[in-house]
N, C-alpha and C positions, 0 to 999 in steps of 0.2 A: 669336734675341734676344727674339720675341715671348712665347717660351714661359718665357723665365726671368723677363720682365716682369711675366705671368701670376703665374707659382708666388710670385713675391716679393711680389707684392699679397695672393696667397689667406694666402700664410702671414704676414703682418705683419698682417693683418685679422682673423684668426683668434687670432695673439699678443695683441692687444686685445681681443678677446672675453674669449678665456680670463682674462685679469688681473683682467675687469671680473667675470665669475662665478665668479672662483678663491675670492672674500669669502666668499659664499654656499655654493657647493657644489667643490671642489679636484677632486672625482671626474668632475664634470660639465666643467671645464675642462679637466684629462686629455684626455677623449673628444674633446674640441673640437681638439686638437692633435690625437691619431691621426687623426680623421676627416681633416683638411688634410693632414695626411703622407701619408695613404691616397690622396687625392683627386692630389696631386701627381704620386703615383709612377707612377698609372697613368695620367694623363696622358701621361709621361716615356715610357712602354712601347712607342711608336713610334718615339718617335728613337732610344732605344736599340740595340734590333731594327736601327736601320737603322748605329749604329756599331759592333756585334756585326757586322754584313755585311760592313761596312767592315774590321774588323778579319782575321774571316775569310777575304776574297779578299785581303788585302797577306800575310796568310800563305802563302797557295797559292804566292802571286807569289813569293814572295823564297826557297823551298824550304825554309823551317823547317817541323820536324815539328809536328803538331799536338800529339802528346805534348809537346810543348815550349810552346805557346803557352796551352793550356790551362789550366795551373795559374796565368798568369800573368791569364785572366779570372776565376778564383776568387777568388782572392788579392782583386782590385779588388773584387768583387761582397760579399767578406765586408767587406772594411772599411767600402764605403758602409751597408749592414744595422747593424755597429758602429757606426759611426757616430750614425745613426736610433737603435737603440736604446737606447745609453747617453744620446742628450740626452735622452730620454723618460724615462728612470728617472730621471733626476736632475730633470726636470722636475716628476716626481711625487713628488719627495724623498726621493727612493731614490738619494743615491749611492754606498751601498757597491755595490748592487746594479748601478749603471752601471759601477762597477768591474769588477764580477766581469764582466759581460757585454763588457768591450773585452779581460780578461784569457783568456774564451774566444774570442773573434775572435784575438786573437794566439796562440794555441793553433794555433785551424783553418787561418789561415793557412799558418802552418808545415810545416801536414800539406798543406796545399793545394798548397802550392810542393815539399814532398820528393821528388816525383820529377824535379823540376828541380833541385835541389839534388843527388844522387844522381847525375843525369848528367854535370851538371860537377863533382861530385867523384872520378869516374870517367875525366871527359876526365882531370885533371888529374893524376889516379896515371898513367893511361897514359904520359904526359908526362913525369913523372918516371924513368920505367922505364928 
């Protein structure tokens, strides 16, 4: 709770900033928003880590293959990046550009998840047979 208390002050404090010097210099407010993205995320990099752990010991537990759980952390991992960086392109008023970047996250994803998708399309001919 402290930590998202945190992120939501550094970034509501830095969205102020950036407004106040978007007048002046757009380039300089830019920066002012990646820095805060930057400064958050690696904040973030411990709890993460510690629900990546999480994640991976309820896999072991429950007998799903790792081939199976895998792509289902990709998949998550791309869309947050998507995420981040289409509001940033658009922030810099670049939204074809934030376009194009969620229409490659939905790309990757796909590739990301195909070997799960591939499994159970294979459960399912089985099944049918």
């Amino acid at each position: 709770m402290e930590q998202v208390l945190q992120a939501a002050a550094l970034c509501v404090t830095a969205s102020l900033l950036a407004m106040v010097v978007r007048r002046g210099s757009p380039e300089t407010a830019l920066l002012l928003a990646l820095g805060a993205a930057a400064v958050v995320l690696a904040a973030l990099a411990d709890p993460l880590a510690q629900v990546l752990a999480f994640a991976e010991e309820l896999g072991r537990r429950s007998g799903i293959s790792e081939e199976l759980l895998a792509p289902l952390d990709k998949t998550v991992a791309i869309a947050l990046v998507v995420r981040v960086g289409g509001s940033l392109c658009r922030d810099a008023g670049e939204s074809a550009l934030g376009a194009v970047v969620e229409t490659a996250g939905a790309v990757c994803a796909l590739l990301a998840a195909l070997p799960l998708i591939q499994t159970a399309s294979s459960l399912l001919w089985e099944l049918m047979e």
